[in-house]
Backbone as CSV, one residue per row, in Angstrom:
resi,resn,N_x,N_y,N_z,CA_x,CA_y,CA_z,C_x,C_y,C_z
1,UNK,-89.096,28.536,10.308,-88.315,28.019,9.222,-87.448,29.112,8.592
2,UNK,-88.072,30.085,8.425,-87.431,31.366,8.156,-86.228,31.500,8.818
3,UNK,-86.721,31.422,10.113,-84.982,32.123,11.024,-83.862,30.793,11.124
4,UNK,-84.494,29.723,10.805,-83.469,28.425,10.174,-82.819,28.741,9.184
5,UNK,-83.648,29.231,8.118,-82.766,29.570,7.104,-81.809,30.613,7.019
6,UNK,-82.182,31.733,7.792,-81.536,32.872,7.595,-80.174,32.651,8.708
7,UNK,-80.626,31.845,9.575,-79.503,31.245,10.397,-78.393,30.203,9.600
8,UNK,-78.691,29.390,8.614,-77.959,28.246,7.881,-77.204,29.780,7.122
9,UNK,-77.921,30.571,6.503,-77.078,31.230,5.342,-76.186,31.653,6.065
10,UNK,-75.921,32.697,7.326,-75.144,33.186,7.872,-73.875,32.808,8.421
11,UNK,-74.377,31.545,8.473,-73.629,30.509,8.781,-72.294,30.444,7.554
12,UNK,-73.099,30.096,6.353,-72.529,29.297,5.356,-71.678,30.653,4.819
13,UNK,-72.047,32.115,5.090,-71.164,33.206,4.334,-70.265,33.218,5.260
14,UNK,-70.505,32.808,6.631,-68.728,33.149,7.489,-67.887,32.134,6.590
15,UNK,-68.786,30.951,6.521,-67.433,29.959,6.020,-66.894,30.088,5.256
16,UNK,-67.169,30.804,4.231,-66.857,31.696,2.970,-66.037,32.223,2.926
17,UNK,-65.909,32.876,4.563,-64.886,34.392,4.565,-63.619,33.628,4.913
18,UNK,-63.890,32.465,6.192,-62.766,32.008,6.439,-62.157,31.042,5.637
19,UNK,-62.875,30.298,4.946,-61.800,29.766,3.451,-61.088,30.384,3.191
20,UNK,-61.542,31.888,2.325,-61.012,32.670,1.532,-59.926,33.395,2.198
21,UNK,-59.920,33.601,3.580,-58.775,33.506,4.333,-57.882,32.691,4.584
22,UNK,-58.233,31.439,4.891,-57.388,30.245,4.865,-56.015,30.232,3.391
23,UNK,-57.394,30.599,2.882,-56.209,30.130,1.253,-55.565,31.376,1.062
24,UNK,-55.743,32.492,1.066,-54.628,33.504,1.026,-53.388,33.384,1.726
25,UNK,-53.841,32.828,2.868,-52.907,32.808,3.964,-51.796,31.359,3.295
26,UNK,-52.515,30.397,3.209,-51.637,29.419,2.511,-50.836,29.640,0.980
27,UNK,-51.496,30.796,-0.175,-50.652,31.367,-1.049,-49.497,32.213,-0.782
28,UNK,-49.973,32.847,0.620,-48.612,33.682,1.088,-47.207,32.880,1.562
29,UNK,-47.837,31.758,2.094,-46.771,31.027,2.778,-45.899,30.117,1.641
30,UNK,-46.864,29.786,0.411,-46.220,29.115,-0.434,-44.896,30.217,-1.229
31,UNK,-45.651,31.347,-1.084,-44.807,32.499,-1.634,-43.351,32.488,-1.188
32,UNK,-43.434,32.591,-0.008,-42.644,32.650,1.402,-41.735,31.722,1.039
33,UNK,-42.343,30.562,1.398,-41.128,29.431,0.921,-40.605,29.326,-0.642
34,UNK,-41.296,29.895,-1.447,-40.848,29.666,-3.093,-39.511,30.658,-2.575
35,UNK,-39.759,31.646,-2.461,-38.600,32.949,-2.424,-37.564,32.606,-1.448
36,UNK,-37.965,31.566,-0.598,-36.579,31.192,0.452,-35.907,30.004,-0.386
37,UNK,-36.741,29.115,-0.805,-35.592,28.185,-1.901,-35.246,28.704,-2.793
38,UNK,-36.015,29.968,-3.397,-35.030,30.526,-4.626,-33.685,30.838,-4.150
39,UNK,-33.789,31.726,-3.182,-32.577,32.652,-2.840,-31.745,31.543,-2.299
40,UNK,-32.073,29.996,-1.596,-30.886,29.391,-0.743,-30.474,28.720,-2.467
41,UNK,-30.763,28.506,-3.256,-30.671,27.582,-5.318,-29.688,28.698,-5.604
42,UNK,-30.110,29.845,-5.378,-28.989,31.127,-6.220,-28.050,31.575,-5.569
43,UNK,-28.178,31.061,-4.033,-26.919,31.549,-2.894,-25.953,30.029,-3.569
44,UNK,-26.459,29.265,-3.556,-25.813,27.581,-3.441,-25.018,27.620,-5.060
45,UNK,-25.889,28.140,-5.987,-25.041,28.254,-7.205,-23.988,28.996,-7.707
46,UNK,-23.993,30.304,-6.684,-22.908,31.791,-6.899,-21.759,30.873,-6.176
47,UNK,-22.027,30.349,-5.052,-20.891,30.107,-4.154,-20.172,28.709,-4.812
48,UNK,-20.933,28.010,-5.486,-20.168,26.902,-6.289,-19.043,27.129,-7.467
49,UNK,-19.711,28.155,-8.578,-19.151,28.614,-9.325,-18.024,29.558,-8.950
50,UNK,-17.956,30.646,-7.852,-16.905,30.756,-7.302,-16.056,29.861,-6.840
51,UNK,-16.435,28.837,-6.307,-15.329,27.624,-6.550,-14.866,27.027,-7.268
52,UNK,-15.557,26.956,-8.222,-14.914,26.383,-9.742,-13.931,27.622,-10.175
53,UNK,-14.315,28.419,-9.952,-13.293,29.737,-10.541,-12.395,29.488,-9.824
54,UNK,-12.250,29.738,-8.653,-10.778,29.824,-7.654,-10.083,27.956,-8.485
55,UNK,-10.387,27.168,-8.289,-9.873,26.058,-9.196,-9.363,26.057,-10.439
56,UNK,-10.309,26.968,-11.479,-9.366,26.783,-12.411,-8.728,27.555,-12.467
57,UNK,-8.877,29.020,-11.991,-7.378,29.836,-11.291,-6.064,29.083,-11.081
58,UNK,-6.372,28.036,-9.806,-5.157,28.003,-9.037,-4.638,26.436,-10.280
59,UNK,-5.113,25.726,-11.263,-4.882,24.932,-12.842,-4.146,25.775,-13.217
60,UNK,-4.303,27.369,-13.558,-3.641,27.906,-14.506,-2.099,28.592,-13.846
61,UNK,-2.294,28.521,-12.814,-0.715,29.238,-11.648,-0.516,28.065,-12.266
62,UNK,-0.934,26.665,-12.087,0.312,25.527,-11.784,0.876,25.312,-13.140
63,UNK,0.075,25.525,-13.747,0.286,25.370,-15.474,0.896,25.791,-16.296
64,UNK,1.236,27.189,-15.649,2.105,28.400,-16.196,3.010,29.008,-15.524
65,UNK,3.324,27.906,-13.883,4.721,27.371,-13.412,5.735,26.358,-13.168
66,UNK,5.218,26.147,-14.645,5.757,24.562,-15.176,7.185,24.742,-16.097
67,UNK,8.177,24.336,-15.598,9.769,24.259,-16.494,8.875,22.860,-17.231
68,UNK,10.114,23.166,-18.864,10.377,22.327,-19.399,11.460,22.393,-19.933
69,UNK,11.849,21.177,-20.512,13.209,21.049,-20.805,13.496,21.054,-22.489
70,UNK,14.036,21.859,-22.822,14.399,22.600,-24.188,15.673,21.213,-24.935
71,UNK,15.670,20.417,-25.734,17.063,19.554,-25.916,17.177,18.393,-25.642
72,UNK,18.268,18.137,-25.174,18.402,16.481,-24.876,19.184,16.852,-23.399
73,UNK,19.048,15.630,-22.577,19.694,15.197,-21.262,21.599,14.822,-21.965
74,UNK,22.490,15.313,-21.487,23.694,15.061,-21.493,24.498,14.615,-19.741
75,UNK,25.182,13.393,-20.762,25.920,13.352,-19.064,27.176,13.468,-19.690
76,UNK,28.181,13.287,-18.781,29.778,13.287,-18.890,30.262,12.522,-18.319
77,UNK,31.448,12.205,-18.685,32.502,11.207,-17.608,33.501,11.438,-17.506
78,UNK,34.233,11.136,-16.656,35.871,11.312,-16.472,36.271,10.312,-15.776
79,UNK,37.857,10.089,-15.674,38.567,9.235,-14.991,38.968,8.232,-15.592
80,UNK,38.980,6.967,-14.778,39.041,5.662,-15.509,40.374,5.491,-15.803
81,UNK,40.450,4.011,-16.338,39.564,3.060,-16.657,38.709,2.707,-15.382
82,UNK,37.882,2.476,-15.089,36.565,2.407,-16.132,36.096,4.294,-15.568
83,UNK,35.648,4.572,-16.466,34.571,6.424,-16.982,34.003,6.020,-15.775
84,UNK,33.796,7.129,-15.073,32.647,7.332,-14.122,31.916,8.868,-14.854
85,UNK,30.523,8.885,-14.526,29.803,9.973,-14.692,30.137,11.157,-13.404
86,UNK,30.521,12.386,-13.842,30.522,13.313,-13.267,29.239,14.276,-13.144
87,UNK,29.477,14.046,-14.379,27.848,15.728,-14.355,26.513,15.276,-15.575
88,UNK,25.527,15.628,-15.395,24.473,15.661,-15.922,23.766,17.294,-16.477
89,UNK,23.904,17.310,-17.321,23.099,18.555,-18.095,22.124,18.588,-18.700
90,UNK,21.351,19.564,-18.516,20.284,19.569,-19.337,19.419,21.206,-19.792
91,UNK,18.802,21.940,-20.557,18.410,22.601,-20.724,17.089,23.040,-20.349
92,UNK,16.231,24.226,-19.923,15.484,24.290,-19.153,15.126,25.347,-19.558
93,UNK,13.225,25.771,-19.756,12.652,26.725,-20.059,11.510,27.164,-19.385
94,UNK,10.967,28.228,-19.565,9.261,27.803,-18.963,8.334,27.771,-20.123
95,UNK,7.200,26.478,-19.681,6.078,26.789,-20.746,5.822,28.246,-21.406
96,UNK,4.885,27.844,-22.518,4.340,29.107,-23.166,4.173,29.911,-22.298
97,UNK,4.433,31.498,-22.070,3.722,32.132,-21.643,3.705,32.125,-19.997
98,UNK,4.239,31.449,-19.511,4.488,30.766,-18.006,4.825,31.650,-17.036
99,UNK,4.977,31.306,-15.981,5.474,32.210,-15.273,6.662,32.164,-14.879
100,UNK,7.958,33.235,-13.824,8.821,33.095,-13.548,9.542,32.037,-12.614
101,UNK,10.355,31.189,-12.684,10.604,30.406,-11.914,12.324,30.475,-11.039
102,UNK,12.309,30.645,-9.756,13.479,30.477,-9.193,14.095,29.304,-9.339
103,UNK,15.506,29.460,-9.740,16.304,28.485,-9.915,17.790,28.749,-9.131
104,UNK,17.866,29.359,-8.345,18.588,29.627,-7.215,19.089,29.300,-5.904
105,UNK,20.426,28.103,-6.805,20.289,26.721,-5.488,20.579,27.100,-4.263
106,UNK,21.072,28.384,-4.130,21.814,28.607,-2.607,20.629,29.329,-1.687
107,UNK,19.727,29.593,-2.594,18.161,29.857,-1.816,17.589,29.069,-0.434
108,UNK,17.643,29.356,0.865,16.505,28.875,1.919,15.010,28.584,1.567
109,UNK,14.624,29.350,1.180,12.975,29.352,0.700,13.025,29.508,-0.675
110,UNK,11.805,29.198,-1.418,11.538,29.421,-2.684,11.970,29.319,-3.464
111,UNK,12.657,28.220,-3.702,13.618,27.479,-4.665,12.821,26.124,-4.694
112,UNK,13.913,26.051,-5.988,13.444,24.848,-7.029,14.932,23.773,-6.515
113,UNK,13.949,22.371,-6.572,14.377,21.400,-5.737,14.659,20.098,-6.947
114,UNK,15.817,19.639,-6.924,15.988,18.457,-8.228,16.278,17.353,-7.054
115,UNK,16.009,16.255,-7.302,16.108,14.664,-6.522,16.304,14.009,-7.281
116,UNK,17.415,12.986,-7.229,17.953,12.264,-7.759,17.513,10.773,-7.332
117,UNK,17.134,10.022,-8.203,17.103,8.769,-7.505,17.405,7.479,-8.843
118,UNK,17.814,6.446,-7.884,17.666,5.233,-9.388,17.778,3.766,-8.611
119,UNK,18.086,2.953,-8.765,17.972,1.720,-7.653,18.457,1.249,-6.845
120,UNK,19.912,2.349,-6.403,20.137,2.541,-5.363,20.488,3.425,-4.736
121,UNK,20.255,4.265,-5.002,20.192,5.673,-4.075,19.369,6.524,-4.131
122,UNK,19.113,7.061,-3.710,18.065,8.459,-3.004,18.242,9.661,-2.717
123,UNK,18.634,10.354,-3.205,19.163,12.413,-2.719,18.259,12.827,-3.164
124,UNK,17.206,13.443,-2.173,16.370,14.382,-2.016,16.930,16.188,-2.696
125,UNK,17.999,16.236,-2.403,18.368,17.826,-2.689,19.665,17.798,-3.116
126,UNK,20.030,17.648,-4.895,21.161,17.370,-5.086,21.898,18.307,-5.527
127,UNK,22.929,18.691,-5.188,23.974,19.836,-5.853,23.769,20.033,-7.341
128,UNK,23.327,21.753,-7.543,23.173,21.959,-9.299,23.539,23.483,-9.172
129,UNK,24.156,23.479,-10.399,24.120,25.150,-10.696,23.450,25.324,-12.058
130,UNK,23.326,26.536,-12.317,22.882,27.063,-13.658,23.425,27.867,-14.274
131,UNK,23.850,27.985,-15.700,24.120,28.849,-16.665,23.586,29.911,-17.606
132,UNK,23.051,31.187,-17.742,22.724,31.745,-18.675,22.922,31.302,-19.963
133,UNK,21.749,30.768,-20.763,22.340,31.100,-22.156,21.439,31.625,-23.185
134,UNK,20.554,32.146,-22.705,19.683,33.287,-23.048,19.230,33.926,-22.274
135,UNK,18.731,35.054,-21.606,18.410,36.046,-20.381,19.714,36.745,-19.786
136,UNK,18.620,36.968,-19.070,19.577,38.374,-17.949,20.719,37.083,-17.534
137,UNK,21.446,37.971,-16.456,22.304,37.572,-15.756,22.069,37.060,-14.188
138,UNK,20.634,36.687,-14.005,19.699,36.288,-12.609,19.766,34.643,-12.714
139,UNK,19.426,34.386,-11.876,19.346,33.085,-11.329,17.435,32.636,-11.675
140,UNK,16.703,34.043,-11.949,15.378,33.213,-11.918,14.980,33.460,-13.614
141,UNK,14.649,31.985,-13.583,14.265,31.730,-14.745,12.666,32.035,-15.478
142,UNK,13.100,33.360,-16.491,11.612,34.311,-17.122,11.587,33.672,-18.549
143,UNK,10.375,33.888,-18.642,9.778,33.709,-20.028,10.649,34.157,-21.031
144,UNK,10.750,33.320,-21.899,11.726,33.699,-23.302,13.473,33.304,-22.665
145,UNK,13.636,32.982,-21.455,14.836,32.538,-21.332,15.094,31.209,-21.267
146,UNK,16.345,31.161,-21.460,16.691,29.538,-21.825,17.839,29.386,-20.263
147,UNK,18.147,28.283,-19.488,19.017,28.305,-18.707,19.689,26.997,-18.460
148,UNK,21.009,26.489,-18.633,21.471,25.005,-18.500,21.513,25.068,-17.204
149,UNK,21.119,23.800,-16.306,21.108,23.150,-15.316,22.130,22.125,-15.085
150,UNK,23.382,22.070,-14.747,24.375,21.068,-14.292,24.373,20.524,-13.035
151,UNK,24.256,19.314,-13.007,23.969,18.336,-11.803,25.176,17.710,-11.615
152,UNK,25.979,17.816,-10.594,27.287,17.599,-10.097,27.584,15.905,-9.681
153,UNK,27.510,14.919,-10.109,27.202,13.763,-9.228,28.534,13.284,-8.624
154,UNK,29.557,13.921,-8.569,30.496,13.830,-7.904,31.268,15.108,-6.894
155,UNK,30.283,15.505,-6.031,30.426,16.260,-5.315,29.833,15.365,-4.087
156,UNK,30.216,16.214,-2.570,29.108,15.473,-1.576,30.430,14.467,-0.579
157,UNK,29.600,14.154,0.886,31.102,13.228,1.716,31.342,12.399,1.152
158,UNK,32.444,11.699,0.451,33.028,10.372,-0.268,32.433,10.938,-1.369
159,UNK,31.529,11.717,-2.295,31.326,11.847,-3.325,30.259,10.464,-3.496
160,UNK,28.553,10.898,-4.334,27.638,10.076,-4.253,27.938,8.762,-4.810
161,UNK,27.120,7.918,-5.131,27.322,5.954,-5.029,27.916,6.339,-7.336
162,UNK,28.702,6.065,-7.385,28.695,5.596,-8.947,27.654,5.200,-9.918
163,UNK,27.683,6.156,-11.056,26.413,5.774,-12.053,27.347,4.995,-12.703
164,UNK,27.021,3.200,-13.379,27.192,2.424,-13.965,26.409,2.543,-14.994
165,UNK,27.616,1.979,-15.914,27.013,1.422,-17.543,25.386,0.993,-17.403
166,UNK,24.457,1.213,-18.225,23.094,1.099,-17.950,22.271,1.739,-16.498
167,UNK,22.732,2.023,-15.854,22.175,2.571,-14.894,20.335,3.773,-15.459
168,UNK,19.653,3.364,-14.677,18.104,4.005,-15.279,18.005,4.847,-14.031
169,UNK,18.135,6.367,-14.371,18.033,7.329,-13.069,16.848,8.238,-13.063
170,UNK,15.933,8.682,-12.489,15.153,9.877,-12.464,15.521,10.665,-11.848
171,UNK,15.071,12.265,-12.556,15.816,13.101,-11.990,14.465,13.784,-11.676
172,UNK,13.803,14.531,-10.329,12.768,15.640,-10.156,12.828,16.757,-10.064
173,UNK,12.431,17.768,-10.790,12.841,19.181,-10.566,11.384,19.577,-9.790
174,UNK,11.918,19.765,-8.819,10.403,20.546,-8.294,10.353,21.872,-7.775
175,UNK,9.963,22.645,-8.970,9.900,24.237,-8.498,8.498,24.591,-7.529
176,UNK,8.981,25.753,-6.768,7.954,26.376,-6.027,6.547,26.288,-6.106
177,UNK,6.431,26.221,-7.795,4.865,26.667,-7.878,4.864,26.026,-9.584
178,UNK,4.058,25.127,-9.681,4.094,24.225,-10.828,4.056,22.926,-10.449
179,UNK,4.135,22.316,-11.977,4.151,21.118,-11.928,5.220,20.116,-11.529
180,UNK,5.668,19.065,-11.093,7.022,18.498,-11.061,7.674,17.992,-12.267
181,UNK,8.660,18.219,-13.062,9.151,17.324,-13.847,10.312,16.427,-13.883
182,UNK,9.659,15.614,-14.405,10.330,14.217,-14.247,11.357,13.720,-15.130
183,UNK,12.340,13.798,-15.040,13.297,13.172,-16.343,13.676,11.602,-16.047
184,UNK,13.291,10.595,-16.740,14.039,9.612,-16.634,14.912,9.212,-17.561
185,UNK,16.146,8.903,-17.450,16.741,8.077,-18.392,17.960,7.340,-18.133
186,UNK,18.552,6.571,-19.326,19.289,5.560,-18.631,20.560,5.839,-19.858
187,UNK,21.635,5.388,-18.803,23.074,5.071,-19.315,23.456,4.090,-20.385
188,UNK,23.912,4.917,-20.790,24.596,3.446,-21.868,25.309,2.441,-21.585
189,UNK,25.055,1.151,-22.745,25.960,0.034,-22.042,27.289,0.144,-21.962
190,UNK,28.047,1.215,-22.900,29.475,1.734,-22.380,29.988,2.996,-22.276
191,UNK,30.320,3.460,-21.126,30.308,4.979,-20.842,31.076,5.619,-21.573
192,UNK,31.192,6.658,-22.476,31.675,8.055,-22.769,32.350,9.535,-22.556
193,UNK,33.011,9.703,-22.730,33.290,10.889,-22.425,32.253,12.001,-22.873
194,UNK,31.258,11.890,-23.367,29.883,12.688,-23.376,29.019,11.941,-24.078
195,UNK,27.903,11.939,-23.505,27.018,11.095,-23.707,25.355,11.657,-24.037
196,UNK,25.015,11.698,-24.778,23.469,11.761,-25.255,22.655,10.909,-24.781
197,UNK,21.983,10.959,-23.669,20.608,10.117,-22.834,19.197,10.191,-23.288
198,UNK,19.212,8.725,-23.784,17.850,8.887,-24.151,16.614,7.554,-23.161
């Protein structure tokens, strides 16, 4: 009975040892994996927030290469009877603080693009020049400068389709790097020799 017993105990202290192995071995592994989902939670969160950064980065380029327009829209007319519209003017700035914008129609690349459209016609890239009337003597338009934009609508083969009395036109300026702006407005019911568009 003796060597039964002393046989059961011997027994029962291995099992002891190998529990107590078992479970170390299973705290290590829990370890193991805690420290691999930490690091993939803190890899997954650096690399997100760097994306949110590069985003609101590339918000603030577009934001602060945004023209706006300083005034009122003017058109003109000549000829007649009956006035046809010749030219369209308007004044042009950059937001607060903004950045520089090319306005340099005879530019290949990196120019700022105006489109004309209204309910019946369509010009993607319409003849404009610009005037200094605050800044340097450059074509690209910097912070703190002011620059008039004249839109020719009688230039072009046969010269473009006639703006009529009431006529509702949008005009798009779309610079390089910014936002697009949109001017709409419409003609009066009887044309002028200068005209205030509202």
């Amino acid at each position: 009975m003796k060597r039964f017993t002393s046989a059961l105990r011997r027994v029962h202290r291995e099992e002891r040892g190998i529990t107590g192995l078992e479970t170390a071995i299973i705290l290590i592994a829990f370890v193991v994996v805690a420290t691999v989902f930490a690091f993939v939670v803190l890899t997954a969160g650096i690399f997100s927030s760097e994306r949110g950064k590069e985003t609101v980065f590339a918000g603030l380029a577009k934001a602060r290469g945004t023209m706006e327009i300083r005034g009122g829209i003017v058109a003109t007319a000549a000829g007649g009877p009956p006035l046809a519209v010749d030219d369209i003017f308007f004044t042009a700035a950059t937001t607060a603080s903004g950045e520089s914008i090319p306005l340099d129609p005879a530019a290949t690349n990196n120019r700022t693009v105006i489109a004309y459209r209204d309910a019946t016609t369509v010009d993607n890239d319409v003849v404009y020049t610009v005037t200094n009337i605050v800044g340097d003597s450059d074509t690209l338009l910097e912070p703190g400068e002011l620059m008039l934009v004249s839109i020719d609508r009688a230039t072009g083969i046969d010269g473009p389709p006639t703006m009529d009395a009431n006529t509702r036109f949008t005009l798009e300026v779309q610079t390089p790097v910014g936002a697009v702006l949109d001017i709409t407005r419409q003609l009066p019911t009887e044309l002028a020799a200068v005209m205030q568009l509202h």
